[in-house]
Structures are given as C-alpha cells and as structure tokens.
C-alpha positions, 0 to 999 in steps of 0.5 A: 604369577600367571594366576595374578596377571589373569586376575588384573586381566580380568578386573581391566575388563570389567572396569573397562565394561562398566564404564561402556554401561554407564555411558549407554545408561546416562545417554541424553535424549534430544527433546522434541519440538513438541514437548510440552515443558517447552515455552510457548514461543519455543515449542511446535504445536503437536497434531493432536493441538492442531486438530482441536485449533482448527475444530474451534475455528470451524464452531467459532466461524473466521471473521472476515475484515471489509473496507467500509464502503464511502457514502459519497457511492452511489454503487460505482456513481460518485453523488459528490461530484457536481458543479463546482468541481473540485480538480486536484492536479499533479506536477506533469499534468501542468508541465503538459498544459504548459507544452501544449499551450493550454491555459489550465482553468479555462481549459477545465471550464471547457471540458466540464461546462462548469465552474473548475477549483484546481487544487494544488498540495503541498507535495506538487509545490515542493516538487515543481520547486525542487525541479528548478528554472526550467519550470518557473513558469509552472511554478508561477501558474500554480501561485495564482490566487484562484488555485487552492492550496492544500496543506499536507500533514504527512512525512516526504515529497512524493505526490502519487501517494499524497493524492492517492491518500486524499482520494481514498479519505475524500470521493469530491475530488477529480484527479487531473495528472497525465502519469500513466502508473498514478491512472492505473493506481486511481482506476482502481479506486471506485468512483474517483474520475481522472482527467489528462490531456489527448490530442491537444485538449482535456478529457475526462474518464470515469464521470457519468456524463462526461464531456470530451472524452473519445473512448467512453 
C-alpha cells in the first residue's frame, strides 16, 4: 500500500511538472514596434532605418517652399499704385466718417489730391445689412452709384478675410478701414497702404509720398 501511494505521489508530480514546462515553453513573446512583418502604418522606424532616412536627405538636400513675390513690387514700392486710386473700404471705416461728419469721396480726394474709386464687397454690404436701421445711412452712402460694387465668390459674411484674400491676389488696391486687428494683419502684407481716420480727418500709411499722414 505504501509502495502504491509512492508511486501515484510520484507520477502527480510529474505530470504536475510537465505541465509547468510546457506553459514556460509555449510562452508568447510581445513583438516589437519595430518588427518588420508589421505594416507600414503600424510599424516604428528602427535606428538603423532612421540613419539611412536622414543620410538620403543630407545627398538629396530638403527643398524649401517660397511665396512667389508680386510683380506689382518694386522691393517694398507698389508700382501699381497711381491715379485713380482705387480704395477698398470696410464696414467701420464708413460708420466712422459718418460720426465725424465726413463726406467719404471728397474726403479721399482730399487726402491723396487724386481721383478716388471707393469699392465695396459683397461681405461689407451684407453686414451693414445685417447691422439694422441704425446704420441706413451708411447703407445708402455705400448705394451710391460712384461706389464699385465687388462680387465675392466665396462662402460667409466676414469682411477682414475677404479683404485680407483680395489684397494678397491684388497689390492695386488701398485698404481704407479704421479696425485696429485687420491694420495689424495688412501691415504684414508688403506694399499694400492702409487708410483710416485721425483727428477728425483721413490719413494714409504706407504710401511713398503720402499726404496727410503725421507719423511718416
């Protein structure tokens, strides 16, 4: 009796150790990030891949992508710009000219001693619209026949990047708008003057040989 419960002790154990051998055997192994049966999208570059990206970059040389400068530029001279001028003008820049008492295109004319051609876009109309009676005047200002009326093709009301988009494309224009955020944006574009009311009359910045303006 003692030989037999020896023996199935025995054999328990056994069994009992095979099992442990074979679960340490068959164990699954994590694969790396870096494994190459892993798909493109999936896998991490190794260093050794890394080296040689950078090495065919350094032959090759990395190309460098660079706005086309205007034609219209003359380094910062804007040889587009002459007689008759053409102003583009913003929602408050005519709400301001109506508060100071300023008749818009007599005033232009004043400023620049030239023909003035005020035009409006599409966006400026539809947000006087949208502003209500209190500004039916400057509604009506802008309705006058000797305002150019400009056609906008893209989606939305918001004048700034309306502007902002034509002066880019377009260096003939003046920018007329008294709105301290949309001067800092047009300063930054080359060659393009801004106009806006101080101290009760129009001045003008950024133009070779402007008239009216105090800090030039």
């Amino acid at each position: 009796y003692c030989l037999i419960h020896f023996y199935k002790r025995n054999y328990l154990f056994a069994k009992n150790m095979g099992r442990l051998k074979k679960t340490q055997k068959f164990r699954k192994k994590l694969m790396s990030a870096a494994d190459p049966r892993l798909k493109e999208g999936e896998r991490v570059p190794s260093k050794k891949e890394l080296k040689k990206k950078k090495a065919k970059e350094n032959k090759e040389g990395k190309t460098t992508e660079h706005t086309q400068a205007s034609s219209a530029l003359f380094f910062q001279y804007n040889t587009q710009l002459g007689p008759p001028f053409h102003i583009l003008v913003d929602t408050n820049f005519i709400n301001f000219s109506i508060k100071n008492k300023m008749d818009v295109i007599r005033s232009m004319m004043d400023t620049l001693y030239a023909k003035c051609i005020p035009y409006v876009t599409d966006c400026v109309m539809a947000e006087l619209e949208k502003l209500g009676a209190k500004y039916r005047l400057a509604l009506r200002i802008v309705k006058d026949p000797r305002f150019e009326r400009l056609p906008c093709m893209h989606k939305g009301t918001y004048a700034d990047d309306c502007l902002i988009q034509r002066v880019t494309q377009h260096k003939a224009y003046i920018v007329a708008t008294c709105d301290k955020d949309l001067k800092q944006r047009i300063r930054k574009i080359p060659g393009v003057p801004i106009m806006y009311i101080s101290n009760h009359r129009y001045t003008i910045e950024r133009m070779p040989d402007a008239y009216g303006d105090p800090r030039q």
